[in-house]
C-alpha positions in Angstrom: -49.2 124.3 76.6 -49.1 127.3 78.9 -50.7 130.1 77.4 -51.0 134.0 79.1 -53.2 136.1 81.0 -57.1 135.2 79.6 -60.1 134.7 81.8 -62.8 131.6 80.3 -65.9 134.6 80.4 -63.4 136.8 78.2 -62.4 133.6 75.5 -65.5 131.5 75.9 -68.4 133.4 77.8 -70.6 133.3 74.6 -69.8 129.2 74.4 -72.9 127.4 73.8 -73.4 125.1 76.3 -70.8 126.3 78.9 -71.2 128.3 81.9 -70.4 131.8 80.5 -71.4 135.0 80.7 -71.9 138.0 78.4 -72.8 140.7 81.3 -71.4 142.2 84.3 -72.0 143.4 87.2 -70.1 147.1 87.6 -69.5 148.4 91.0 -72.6 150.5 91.1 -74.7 147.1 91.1 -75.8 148.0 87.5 -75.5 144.8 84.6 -74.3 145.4 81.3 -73.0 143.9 78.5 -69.6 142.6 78.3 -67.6 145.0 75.7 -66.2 143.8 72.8 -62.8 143.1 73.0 -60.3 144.1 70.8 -57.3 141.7 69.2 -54.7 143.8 70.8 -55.2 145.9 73.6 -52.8 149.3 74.6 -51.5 147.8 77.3 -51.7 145.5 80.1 -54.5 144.9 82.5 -52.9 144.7 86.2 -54.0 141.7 87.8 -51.4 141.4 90.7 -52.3 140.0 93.8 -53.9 143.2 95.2 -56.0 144.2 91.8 -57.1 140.5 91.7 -58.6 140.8 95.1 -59.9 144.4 94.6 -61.9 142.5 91.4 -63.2 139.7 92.6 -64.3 141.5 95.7 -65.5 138.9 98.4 -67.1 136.9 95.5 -69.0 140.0 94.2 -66.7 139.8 91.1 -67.8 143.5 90.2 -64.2 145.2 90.4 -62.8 144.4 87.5 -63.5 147.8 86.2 -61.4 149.5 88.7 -58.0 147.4 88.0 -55.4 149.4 86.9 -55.2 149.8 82.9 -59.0 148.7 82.3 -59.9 151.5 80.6 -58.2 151.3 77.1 -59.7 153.1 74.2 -62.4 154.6 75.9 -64.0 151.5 77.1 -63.8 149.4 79.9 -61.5 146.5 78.3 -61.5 144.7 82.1 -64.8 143.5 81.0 -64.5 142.8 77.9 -65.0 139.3 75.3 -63.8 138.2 72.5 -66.7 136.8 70.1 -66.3 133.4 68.1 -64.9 135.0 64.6 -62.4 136.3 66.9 -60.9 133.4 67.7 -62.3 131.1 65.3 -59.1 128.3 65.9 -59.5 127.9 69.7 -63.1 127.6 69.1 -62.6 124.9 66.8 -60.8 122.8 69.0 -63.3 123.6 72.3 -66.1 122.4 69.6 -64.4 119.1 68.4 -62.7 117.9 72.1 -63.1 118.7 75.5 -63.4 122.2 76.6 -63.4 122.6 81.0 -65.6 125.6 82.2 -64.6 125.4 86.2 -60.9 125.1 85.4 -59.4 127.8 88.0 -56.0 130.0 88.2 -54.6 128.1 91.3 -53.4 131.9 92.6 -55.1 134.9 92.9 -52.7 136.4 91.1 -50.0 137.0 88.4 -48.0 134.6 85.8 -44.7 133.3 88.3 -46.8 131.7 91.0 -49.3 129.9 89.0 -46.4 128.7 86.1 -44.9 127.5 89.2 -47.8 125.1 90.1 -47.3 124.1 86.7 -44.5 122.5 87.3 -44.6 121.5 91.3 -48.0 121.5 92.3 -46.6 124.4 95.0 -44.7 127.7 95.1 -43.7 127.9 98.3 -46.8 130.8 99.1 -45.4 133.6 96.4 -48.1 136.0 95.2 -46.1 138.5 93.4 -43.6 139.0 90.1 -40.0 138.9 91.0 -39.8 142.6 91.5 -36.2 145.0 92.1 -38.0 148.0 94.3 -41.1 149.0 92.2 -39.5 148.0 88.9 -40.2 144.2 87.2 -37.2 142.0 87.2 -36.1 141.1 83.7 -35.2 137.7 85.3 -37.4 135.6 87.6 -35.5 132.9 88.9 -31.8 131.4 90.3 -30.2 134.0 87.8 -32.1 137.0 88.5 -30.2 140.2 90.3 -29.1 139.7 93.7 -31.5 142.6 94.8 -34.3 140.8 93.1 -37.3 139.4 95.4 -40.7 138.0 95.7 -43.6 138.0 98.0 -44.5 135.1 99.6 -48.0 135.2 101.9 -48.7 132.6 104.6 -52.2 131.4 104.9 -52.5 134.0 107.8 -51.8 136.9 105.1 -48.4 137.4 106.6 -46.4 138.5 104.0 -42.0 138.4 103.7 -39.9 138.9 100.8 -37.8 136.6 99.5 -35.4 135.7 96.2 -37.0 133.9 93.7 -35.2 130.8 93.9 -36.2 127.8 95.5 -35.4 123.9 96.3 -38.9 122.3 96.4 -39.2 118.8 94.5 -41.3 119.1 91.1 -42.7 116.9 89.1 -39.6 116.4 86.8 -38.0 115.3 89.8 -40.6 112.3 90.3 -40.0 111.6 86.1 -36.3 111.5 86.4 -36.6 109.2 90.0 -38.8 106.8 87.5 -37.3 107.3 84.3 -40.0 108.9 82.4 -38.7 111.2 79.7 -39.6 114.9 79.5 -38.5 118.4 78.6 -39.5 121.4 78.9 -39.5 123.9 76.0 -38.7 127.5 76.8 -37.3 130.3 75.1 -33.4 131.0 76.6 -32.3 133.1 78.7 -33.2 136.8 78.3 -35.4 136.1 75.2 -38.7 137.2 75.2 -40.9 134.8 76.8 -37.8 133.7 79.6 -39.4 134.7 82.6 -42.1 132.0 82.1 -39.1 129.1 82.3 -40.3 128.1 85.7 -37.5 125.8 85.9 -35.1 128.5 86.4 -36.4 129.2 89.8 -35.7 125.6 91.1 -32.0 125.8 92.0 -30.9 122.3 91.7 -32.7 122.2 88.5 -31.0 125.4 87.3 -27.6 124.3 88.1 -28.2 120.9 87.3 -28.0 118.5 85.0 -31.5 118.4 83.7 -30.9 122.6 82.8 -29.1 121.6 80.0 -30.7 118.0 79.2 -34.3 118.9 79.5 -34.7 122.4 79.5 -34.4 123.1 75.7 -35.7 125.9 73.0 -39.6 126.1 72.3 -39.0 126.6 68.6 -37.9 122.6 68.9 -41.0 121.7 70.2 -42.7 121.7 66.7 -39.5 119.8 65.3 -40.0 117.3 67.7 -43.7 116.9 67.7 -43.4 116.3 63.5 -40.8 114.1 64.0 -42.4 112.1 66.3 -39.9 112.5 68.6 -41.8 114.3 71.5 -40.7 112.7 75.3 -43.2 111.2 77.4 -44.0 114.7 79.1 -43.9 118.1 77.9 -44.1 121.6 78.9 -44.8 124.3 76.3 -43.9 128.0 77.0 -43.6 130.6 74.2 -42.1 134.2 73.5 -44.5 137.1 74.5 -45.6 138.3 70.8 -47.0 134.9 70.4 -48.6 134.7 74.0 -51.5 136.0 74.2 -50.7 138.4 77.0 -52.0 142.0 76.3 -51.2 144.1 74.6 -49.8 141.0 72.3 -52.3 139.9 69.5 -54.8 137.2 70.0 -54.6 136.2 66.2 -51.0 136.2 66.3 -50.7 133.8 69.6 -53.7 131.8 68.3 -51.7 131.2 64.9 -48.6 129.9 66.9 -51.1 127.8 68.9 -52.2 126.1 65.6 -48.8 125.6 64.4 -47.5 123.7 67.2 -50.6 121.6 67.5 -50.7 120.7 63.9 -47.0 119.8 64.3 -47.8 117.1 66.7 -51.0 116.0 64.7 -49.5 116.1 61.4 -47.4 112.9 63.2 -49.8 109.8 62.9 -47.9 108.1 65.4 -47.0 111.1 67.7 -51.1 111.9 67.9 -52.5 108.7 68.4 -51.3 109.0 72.4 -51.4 112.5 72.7 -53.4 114.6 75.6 -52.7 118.1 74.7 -53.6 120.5 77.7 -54.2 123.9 76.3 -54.4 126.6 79.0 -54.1 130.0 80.2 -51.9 131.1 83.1 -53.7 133.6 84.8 -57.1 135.7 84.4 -54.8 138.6 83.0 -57.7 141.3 84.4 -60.3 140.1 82.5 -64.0 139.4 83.8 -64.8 136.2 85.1 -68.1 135.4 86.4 -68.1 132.7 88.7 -66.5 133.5 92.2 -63.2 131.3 93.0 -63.0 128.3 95.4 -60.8 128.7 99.1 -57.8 126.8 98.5 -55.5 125.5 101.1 -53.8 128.6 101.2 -56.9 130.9 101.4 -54.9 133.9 101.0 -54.1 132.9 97.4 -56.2 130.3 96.8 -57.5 130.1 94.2 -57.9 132.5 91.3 -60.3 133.2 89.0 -61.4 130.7 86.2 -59.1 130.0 83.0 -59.9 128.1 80.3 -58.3 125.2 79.3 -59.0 122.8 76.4 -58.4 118.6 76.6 -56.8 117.9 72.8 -56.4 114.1 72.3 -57.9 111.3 70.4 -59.1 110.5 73.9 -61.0 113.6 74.2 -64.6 113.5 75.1 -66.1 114.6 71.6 -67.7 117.8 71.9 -67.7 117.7 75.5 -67.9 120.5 78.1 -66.6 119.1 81.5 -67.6 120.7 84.6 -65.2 119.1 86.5 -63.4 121.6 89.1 -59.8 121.3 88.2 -56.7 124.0 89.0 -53.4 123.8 87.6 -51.9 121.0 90.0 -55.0 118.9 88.2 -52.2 118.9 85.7 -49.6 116.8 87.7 -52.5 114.8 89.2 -53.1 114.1 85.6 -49.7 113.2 84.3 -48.9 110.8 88.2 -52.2 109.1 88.1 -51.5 108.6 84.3 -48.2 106.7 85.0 -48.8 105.4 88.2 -46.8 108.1 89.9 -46.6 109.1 93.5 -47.4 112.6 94.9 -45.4 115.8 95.1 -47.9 115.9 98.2 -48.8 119.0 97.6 -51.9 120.4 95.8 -51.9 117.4 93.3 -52.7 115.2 96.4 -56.3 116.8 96.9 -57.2 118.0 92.4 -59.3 116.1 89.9 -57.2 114.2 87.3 -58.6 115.6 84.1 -60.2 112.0 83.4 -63.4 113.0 83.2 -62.6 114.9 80.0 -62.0 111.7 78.2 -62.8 108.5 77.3 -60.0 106.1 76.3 -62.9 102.9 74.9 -64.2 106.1 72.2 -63.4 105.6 68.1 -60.1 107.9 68.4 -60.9 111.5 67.0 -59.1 112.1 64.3 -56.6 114.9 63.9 -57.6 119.0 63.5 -55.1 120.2 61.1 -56.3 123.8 61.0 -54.9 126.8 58.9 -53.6 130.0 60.5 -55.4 133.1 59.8 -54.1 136.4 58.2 -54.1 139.0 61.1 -54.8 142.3 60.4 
């Protein structure tokens, strides 16, 4: 379940037990106290390739301040946390299973490139939105304009534009060569929430068979999961009001959170081999403490932390792993998992997620957890 744009110090800095933060560093040298974030912000905090640079600032991490939209209502929203009444549900869960503290953004970096890793474990060195000129593409894949492009950077920070639609294998291509079920759930084309349908930059899954096989609605996702229906494999993507990208509600994408996971654990059956994955995409702006890891392609690689929380009957109870993981950890997970081979690509060289459970445990039961009423 691919969630947007939160750093782990702005969700779960004030975690007991985890390696968070509640200061900052400003660009002066002087600490303060993380702000209080609000549930909706004014706008969106830029975090493109260049701002996410700017803020982590050789590993100084003491830029966030100066990122474009980070002073919203007077305040410095950059660094900024939510507290636990907040966002009392994902607490919940990071209480009850496994919550991962050095879970990092595979790129430094916006939304496309690290939903791509989601999916391939690669992305063929893009840093950037699909952009037309200075203006955001509407689409982001095959279908987008013909003018449309993205930035790709080679490990030598050479840098060429491109069209956002590639061939690269992904990992649905190694479930369909070993017939292991899976779809991903999307909103369609043009609804809110479509340019985070990864798929549709992988042309011969776009104009494939597996578009119109695999690549279904997210509002079935929660039909499925109660039906007991689910495939082997999921991807979960979800319209932008319900997202948790600023300057959307956090109660309001929480809520949907809790719906769709209640869904799959109000299914005896369905839950009792369920390993939910519950992350965020990208750090979205927001202060993060602990200074990323060189990846293979240093020039993108990797971003700063996200945080991501294990959901199964398998989870380690109560459990904060420390285990570096990125989002190929992911596929690692899911190959390793079903005696898979490789993309031979990031996956090759990330943990598993293993260490966050424990499949001898007493299964934990199921969270059903109510929405809240958002103001």
């Amino acid at each position: 379940m691919d969630k947007e744009n939160r750093s782990f110090d702005s969700m779960f800095g004030r975690f007991p037990g985890a390696n968070g933060a509640t200061s900052f560093t400003n660009p002066k040298g002087r600490i303060l106290s993380l702000n209080h974030q609000s549930d909706a912000l004014d706008t969106d905090i830029s975090h493109a390739h260049g701002e996410a640079v700017k803020a982590v600032d050789g590993g100084r991490m003491d830029r966030f301040s100066l990122l474009t939209g980070a002073t919203q209502e007077r305040a410095d929203m950059a660094d900024s946390q939510f507290y636990q009444s907040d966002i009392p549900n994902y607490w919940k869960y990071a209480r009850t299973f496994a919550l991962d503290d050095n879970f990092f953004s595979t790129v430094m970096g916006p939304s496309y490139p690290n939903h791509l890793f989601s999916i391939a474990a690669q992305d063929a060195n893009v840093d950037s939105l699909p952009m037309i000129g200075s203006r955001q593409s509407r689409r982001w894949g095959c279908d987008a304009a013909p003018n449309t492009t993205v930035e790709q950077r080679t490990p030598d920070n050479h840098t060429k534009q491109v069209f956002p639609c590639f061939n690269f294998r992904t990992l649905a291509d190694v479930l369909d060569a070993n017939d292991v079920s899976w779809k991903y759930y999307a909103p369609s084309q043009d609804q809110s929430g479509y340019v985070w349908s990864s798929f549709d930059s992988i042309k011969h899954i776009r104009f494939g068979p597996d578009w119109q096989s695999h690549v279904v609605h997210d509002r079935q996702f929660a039909t499925d999961a109660a039906g007991g229906t689910l495939p082997t494999v999921s991807w979960l993507v979800e319209p932008a009001r319900v997202s948790d990208h600023p300057p959307a509600s956090i109660c309001a994408g929480e809520n949907w959170t809790v719906r769709q996971i209640n869904a799959i654990m109000s299914n005896p059956s369905q839950w009792a081999h369920t390993v939910i994955i519950l992350t965020w995409d990208d750090f979205g702006g927001f202060y993060d403490h602990v200074p990323p890891p060189v990846g293979p392609n240093g020039a993108l690689e990797f971003g700063p932390r996200v945080p991501a929380i294990i959901i199964s009957p398998f989870s380690r109870r109560s459990y904060i792993d420390h285990t570096f993981y990125n989002f190929a950890s992911i596929l690692r997970f899911v190959e390793d998992t079903y005696n898979l081979p490789s993309l031979n690509g990031l996956d090759g060289t990330s943990n598993d997620l293993h260490n966050a459970l424990d499949v001898n445990q007493i299964p934990v039961p199921p969270l059903l957890l109510k929405p809240r009423v958002c103001d």
